[in-house]
Backbone of each chain as nested JSON, in Angstrom:
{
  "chains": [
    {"id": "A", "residues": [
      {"number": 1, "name": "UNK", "atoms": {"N": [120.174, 131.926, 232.082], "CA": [119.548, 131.845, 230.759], "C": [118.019, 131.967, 230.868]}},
      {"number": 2, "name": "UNK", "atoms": {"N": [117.17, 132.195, 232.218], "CA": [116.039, 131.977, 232.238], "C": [115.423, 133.436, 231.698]}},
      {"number": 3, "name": "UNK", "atoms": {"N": [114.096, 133.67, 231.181], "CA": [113.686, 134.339, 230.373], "C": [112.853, 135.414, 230.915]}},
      {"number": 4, "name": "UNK", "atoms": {"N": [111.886, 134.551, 231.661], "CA": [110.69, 134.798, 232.766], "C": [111.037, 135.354, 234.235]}},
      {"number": 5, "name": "UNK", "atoms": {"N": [110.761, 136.767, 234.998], "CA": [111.248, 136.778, 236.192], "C": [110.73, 135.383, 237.114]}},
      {"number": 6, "name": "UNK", "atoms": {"N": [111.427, 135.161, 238.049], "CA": [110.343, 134.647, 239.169], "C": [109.522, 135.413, 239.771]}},
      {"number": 7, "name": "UNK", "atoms": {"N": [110.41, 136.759, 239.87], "CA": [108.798, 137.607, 240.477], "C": [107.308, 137.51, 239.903]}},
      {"number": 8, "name": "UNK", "atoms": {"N": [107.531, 137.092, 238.079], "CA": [106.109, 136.586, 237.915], "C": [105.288, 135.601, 238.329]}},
      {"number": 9, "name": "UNK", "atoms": {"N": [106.311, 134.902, 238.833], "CA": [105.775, 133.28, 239.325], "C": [105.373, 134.206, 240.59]}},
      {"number": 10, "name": "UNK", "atoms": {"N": [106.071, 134.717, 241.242], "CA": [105.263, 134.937, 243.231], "C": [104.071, 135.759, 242.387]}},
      {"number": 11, "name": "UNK", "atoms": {"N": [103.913, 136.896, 240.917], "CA": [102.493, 137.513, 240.912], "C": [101.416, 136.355, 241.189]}},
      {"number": 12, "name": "UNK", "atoms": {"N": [101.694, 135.187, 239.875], "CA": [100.924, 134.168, 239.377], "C": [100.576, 133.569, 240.74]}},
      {"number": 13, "name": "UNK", "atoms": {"N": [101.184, 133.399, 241.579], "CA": [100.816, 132.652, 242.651], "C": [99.874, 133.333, 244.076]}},
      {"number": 14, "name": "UNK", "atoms": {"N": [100.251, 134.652, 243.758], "CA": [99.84, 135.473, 244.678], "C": [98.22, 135.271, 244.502]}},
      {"number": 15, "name": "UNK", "atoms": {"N": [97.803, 135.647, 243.579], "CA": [96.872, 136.119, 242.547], "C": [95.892, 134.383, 242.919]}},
      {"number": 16, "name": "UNK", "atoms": {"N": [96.548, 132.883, 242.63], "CA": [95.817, 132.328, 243.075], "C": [95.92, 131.767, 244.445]}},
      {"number": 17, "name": "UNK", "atoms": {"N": [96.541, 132.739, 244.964], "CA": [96.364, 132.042, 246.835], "C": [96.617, 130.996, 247.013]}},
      {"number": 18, "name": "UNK", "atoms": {"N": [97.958, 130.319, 246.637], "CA": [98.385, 129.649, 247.43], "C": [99.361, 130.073, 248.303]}},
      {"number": 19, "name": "UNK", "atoms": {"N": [99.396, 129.563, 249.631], "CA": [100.502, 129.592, 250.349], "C": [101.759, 129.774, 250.876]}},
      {"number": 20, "name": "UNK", "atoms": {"N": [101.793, 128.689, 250.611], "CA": [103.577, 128.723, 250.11], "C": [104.232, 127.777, 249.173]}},
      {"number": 21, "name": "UNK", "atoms": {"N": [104.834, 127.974, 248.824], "CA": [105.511, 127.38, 247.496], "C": [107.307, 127.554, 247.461]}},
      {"number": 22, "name": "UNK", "atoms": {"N": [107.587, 126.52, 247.295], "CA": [109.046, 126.451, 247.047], "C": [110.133, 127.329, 246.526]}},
      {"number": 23, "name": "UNK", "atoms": {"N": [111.122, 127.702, 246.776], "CA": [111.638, 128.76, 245.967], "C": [112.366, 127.489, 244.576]}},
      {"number": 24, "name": "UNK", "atoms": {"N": [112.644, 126.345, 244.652], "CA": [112.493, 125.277, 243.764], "C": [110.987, 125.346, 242.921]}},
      {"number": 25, "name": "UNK", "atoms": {"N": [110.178, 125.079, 243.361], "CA": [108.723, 124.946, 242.96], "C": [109.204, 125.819, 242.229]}},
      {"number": 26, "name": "UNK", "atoms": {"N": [109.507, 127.428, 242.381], "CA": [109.18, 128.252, 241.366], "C": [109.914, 128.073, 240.125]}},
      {"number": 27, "name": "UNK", "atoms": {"N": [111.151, 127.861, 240.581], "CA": [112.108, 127.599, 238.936], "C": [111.876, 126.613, 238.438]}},
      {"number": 28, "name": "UNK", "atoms": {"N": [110.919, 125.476, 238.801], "CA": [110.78, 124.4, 238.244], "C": [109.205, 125.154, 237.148]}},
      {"number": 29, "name": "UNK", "atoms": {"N": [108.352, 125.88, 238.051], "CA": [107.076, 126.314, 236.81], "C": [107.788, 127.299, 236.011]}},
      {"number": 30, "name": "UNK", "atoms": {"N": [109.134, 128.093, 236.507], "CA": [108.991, 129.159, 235.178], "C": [110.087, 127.901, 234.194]}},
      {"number": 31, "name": "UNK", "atoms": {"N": [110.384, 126.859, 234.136], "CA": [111.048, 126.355, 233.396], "C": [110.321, 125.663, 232.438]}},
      {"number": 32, "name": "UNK", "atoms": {"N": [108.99, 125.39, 233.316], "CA": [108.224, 124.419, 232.781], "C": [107.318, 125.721, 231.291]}},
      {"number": 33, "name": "UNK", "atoms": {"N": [107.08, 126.988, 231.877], "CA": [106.248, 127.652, 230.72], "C": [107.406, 128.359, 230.274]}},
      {"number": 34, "name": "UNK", "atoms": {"N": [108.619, 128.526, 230.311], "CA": [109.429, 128.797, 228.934], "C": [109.893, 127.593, 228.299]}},
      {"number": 35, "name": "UNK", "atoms": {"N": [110.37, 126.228, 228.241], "CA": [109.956, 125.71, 227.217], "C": [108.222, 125.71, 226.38]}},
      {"number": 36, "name": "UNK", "atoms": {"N": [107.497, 125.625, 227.16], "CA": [105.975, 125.584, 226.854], "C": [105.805, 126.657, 226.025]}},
      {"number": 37, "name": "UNK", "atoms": {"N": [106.697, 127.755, 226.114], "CA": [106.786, 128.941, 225.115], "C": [107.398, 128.62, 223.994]}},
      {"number": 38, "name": "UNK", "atoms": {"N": [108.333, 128.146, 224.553], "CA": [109.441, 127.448, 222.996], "C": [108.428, 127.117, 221.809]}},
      {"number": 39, "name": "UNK", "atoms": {"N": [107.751, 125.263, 222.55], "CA": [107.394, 124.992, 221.942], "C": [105.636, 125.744, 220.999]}},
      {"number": 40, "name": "UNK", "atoms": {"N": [105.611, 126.615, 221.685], "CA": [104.463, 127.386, 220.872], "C": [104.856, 128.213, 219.872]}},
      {"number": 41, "name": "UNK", "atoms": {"N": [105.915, 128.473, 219.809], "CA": [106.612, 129.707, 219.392], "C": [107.101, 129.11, 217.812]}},
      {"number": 42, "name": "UNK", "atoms": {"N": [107.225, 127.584, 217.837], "CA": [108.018, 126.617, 217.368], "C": [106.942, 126.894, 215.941]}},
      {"number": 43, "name": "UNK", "atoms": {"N": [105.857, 126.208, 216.929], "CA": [104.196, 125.532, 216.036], "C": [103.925, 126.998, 215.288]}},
      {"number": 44, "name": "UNK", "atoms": {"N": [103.846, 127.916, 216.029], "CA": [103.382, 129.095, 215.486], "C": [104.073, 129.895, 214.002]}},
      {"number": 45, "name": "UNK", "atoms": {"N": [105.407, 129.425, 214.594], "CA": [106.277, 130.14, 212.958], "C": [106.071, 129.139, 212.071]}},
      {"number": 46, "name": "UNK", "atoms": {"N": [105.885, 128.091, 212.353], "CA": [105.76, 126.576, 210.874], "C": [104.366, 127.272, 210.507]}},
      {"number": 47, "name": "UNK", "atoms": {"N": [103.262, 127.781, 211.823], "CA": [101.552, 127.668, 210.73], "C": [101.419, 129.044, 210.036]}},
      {"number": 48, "name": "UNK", "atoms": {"N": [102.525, 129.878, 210.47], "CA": [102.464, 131.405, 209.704], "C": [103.315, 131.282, 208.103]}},
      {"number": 49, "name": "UNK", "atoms": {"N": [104.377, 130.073, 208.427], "CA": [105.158, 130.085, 207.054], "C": [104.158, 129.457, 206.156]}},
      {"number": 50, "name": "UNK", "atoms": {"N": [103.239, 128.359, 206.406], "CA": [102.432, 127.461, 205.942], "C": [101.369, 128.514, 205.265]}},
      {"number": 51, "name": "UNK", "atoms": {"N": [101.026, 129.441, 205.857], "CA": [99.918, 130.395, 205.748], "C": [100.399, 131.111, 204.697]}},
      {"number": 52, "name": "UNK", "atoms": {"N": [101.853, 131.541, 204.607], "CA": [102.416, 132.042, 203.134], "C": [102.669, 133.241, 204.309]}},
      {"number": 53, "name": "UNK", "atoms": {"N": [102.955, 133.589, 205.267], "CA": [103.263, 134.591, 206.022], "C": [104.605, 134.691, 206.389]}},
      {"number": 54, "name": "UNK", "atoms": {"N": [105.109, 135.562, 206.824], "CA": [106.478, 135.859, 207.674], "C": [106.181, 136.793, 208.764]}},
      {"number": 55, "name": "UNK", "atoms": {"N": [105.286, 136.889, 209.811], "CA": [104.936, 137.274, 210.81], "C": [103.772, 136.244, 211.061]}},
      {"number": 56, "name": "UNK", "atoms": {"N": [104.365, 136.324, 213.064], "CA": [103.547, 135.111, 213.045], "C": [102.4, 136.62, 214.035]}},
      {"number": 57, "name": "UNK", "atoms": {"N": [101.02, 135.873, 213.652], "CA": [99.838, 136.717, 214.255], "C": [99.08, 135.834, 215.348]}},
      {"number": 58, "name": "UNK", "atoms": {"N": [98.509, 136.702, 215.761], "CA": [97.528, 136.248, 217.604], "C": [97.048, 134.675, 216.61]}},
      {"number": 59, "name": "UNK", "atoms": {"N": [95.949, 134.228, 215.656], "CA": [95.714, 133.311, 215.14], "C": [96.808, 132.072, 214.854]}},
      {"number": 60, "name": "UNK", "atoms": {"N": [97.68, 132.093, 214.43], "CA": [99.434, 131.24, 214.886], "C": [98.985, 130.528, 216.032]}},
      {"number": 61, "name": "UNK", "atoms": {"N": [99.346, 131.691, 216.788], "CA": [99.691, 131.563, 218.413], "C": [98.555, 130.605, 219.152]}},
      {"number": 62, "name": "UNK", "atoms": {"N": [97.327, 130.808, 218.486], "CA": [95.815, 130.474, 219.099], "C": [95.978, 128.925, 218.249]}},
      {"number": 63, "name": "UNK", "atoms": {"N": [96.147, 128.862, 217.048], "CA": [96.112, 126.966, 216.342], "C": [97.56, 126.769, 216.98]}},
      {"number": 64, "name": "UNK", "atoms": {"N": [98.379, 127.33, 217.405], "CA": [99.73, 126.238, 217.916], "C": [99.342, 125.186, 218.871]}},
      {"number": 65, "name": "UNK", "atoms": {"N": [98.357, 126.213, 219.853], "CA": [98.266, 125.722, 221.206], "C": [98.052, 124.7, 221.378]}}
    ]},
    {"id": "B", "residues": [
      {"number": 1, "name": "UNK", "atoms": {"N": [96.216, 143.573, 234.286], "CA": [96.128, 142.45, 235.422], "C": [97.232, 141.45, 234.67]}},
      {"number": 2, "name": "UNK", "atoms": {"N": [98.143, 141.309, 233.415], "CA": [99.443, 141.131, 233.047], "C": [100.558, 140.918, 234.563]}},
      {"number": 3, "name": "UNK", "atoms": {"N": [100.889, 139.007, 234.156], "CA": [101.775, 139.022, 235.182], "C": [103.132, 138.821, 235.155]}},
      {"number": 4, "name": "UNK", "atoms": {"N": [102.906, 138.136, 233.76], "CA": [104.329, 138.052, 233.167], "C": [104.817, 139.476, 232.214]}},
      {"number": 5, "name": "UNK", "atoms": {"N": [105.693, 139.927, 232.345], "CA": [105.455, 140.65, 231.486], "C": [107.0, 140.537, 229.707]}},
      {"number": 6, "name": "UNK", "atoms": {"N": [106.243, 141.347, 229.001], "CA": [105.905, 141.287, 227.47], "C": [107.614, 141.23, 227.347]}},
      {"number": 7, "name": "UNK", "atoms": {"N": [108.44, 141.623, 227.789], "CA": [109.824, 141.974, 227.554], "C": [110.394, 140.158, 227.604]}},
      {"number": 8, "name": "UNK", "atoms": {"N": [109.418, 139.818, 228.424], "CA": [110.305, 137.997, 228.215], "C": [110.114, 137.398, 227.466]}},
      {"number": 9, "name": "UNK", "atoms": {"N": [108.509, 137.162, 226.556], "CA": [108.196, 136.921, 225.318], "C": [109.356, 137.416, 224.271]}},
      {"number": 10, "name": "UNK", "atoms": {"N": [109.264, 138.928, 224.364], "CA": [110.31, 139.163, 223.461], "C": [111.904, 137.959, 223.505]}},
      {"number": 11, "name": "UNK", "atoms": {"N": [112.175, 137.912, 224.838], "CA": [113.91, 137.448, 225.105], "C": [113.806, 136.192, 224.577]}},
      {"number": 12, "name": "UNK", "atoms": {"N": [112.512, 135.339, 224.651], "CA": [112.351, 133.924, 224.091], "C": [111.83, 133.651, 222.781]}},
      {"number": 13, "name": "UNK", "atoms": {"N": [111.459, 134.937, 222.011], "CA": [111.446, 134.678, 220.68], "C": [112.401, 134.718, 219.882]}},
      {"number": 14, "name": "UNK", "atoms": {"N": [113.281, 135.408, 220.569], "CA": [114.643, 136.245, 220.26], "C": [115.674, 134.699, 220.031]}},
      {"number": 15, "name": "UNK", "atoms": {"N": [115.098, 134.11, 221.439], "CA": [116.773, 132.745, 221.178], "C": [116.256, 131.849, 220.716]}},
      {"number": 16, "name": "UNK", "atoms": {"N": [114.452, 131.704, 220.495], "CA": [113.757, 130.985, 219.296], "C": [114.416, 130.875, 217.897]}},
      {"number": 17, "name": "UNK", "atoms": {"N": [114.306, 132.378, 218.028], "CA": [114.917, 132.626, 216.737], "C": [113.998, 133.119, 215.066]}},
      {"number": 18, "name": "UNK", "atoms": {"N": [112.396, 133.351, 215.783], "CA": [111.521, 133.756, 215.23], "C": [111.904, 135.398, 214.261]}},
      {"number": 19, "name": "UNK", "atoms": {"N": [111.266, 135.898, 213.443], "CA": [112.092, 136.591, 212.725], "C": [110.565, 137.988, 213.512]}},
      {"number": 20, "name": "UNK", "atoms": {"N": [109.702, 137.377, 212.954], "CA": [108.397, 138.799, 213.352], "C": [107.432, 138.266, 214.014]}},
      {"number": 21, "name": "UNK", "atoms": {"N": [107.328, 138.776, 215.147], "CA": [106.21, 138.65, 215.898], "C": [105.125, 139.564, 215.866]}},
      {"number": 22, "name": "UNK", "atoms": {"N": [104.297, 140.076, 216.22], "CA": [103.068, 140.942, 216.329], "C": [102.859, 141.094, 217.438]}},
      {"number": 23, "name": "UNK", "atoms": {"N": [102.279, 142.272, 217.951], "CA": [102.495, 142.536, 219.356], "C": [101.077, 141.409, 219.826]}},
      {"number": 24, "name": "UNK", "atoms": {"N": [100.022, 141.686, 219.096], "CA": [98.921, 141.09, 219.687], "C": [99.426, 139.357, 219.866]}},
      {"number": 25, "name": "UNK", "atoms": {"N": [100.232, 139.207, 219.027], "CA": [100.656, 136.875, 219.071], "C": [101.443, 137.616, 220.114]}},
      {"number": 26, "name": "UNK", "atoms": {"N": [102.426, 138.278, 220.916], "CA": [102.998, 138.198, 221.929], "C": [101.665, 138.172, 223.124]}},
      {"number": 27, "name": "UNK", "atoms": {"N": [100.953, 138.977, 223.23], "CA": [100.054, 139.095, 223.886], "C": [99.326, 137.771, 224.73]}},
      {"number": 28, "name": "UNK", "atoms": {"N": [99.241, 137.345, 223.274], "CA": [98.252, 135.717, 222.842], "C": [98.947, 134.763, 224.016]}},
      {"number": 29, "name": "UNK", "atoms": {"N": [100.339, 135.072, 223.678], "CA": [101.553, 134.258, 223.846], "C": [101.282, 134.186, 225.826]}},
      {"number": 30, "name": "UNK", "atoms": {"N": [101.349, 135.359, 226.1], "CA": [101.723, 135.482, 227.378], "C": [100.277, 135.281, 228.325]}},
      {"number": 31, "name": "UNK", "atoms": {"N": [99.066, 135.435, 227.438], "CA": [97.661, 134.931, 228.086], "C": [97.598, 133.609, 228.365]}},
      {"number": 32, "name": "UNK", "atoms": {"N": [97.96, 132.782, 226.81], "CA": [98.34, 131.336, 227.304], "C": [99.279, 130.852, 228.227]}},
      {"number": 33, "name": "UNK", "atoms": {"N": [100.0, 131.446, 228.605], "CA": [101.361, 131.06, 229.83], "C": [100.952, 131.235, 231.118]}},
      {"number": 34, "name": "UNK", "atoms": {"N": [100.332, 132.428, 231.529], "CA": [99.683, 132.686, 232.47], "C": [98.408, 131.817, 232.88]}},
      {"number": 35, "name": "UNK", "atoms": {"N": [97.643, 131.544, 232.227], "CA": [96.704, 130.445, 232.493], "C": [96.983, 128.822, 233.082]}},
      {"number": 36, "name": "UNK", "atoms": {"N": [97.877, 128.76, 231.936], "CA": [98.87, 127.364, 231.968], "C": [99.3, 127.521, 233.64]}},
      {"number": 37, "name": "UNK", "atoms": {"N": [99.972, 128.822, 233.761], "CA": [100.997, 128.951, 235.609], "C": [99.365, 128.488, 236.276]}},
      {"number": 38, "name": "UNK", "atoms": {"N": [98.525, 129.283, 236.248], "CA": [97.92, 129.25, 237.205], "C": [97.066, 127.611, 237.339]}},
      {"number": 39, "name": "UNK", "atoms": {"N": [96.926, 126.872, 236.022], "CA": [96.322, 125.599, 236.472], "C": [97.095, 124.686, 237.198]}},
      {"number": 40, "name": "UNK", "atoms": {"N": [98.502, 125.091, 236.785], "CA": [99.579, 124.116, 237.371], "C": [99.727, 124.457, 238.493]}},
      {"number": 41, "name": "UNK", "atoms": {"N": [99.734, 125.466, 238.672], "CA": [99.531, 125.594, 240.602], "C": [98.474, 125.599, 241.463]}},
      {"number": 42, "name": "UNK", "atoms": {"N": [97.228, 125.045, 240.503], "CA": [95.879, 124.707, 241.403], "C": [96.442, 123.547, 241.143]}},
      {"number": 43, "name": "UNK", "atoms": {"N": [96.8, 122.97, 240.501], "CA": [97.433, 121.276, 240.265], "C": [98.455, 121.191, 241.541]}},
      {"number": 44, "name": "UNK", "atoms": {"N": [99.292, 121.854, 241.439], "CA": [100.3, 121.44, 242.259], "C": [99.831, 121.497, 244.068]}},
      {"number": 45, "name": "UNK", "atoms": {"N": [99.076, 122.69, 244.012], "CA": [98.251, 122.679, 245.308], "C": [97.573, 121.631, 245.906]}},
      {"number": 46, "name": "UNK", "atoms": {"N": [97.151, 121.155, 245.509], "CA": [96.071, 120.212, 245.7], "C": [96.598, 119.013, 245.918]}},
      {"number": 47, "name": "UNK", "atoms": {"N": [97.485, 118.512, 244.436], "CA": [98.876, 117.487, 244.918], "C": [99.318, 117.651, 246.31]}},
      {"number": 48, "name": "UNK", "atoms": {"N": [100.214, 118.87, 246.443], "CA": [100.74, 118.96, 247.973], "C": [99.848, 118.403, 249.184]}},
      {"number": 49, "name": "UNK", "atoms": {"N": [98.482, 118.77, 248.732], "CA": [98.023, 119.19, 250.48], "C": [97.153, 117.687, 250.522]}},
      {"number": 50, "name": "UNK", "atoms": {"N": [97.499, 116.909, 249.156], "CA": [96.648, 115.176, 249.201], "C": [98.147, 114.605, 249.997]}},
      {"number": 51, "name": "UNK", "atoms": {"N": [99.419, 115.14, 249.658], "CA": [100.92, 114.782, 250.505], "C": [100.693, 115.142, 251.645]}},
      {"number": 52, "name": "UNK", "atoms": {"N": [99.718, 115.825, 252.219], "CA": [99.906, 116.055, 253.571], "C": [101.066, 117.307, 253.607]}},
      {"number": 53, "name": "UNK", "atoms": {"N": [101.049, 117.909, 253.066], "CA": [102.275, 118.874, 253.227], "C": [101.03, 120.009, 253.018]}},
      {"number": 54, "name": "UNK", "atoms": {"N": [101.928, 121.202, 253.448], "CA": [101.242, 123.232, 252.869], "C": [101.835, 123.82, 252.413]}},
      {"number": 55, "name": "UNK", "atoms": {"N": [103.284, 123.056, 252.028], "CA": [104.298, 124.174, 251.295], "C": [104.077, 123.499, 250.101]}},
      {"number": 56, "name": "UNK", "atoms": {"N": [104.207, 124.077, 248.763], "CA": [103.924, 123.31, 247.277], "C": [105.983, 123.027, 246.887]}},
      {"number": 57, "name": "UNK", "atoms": {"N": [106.214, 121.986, 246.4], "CA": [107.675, 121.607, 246.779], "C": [107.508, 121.488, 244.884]}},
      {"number": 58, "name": "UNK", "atoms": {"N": [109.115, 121.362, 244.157], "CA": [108.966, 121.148, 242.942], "C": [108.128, 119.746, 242.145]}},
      {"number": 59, "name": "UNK", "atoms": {"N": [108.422, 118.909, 243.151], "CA": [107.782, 117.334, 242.744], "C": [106.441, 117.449, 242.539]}},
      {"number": 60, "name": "UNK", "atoms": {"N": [105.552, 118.676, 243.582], "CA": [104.394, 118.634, 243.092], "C": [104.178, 119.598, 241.441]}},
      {"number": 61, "name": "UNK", "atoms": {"N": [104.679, 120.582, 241.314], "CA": [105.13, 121.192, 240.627], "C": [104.972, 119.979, 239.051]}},
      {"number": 62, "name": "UNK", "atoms": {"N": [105.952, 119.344, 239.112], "CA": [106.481, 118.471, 238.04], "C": [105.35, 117.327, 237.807]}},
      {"number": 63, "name": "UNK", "atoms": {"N": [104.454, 116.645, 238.855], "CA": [103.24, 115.865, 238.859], "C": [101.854, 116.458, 238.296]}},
      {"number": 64, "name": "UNK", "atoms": {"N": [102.057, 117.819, 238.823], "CA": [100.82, 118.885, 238.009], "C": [101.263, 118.735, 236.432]}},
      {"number": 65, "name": "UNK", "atoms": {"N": [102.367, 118.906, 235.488], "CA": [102.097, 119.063, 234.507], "C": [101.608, 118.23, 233.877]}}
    ]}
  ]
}
């Protein structure tokens, strides 16, 4: 059901030089930023409906956070 | 320089259940996630190597957030 490759997690990690890292470690961060997506995703459609919108825009996404 | 890429935003708005997104709030979406990976794994780094360890394990992972 996961959303996110892990291959993004080895980019993300590559990119800041660390080491080594768990092949756990990794499914534990991509689990951790797809809920973290959820819940933005959540905030963002309530402040676009609030806004009188039905598309949520980059501004949503930016006050969810 | 995109590490996640845009097709998973899509898969998690999708079982969100969001109706319209905008490409630029996907964008938004995936700048904030990527930032988020990378503090949590200067977090988790740093955790590890105060454990005396060099491999980053999920526990540090889960203490960074």
């Amino acid at each position: 059901m996961s959303k996110i490759p892990l291959a993004a997690m080895d980019r993300i990690i590559r990119e800041i030089g660390a080491e080594r890292v768990s092949e756990d470690a990794k499914e534990a961060l991509r689990e951790i930023l797809e809920d973290e997506a959820k819940e933005l995703i959540r905030r963002a459609d309530r402040i676009s409906k609030h806004a009188g919108r039905t598309t949520i825009v980059k501004e949503d996404i930016h006050l969810a956070k």
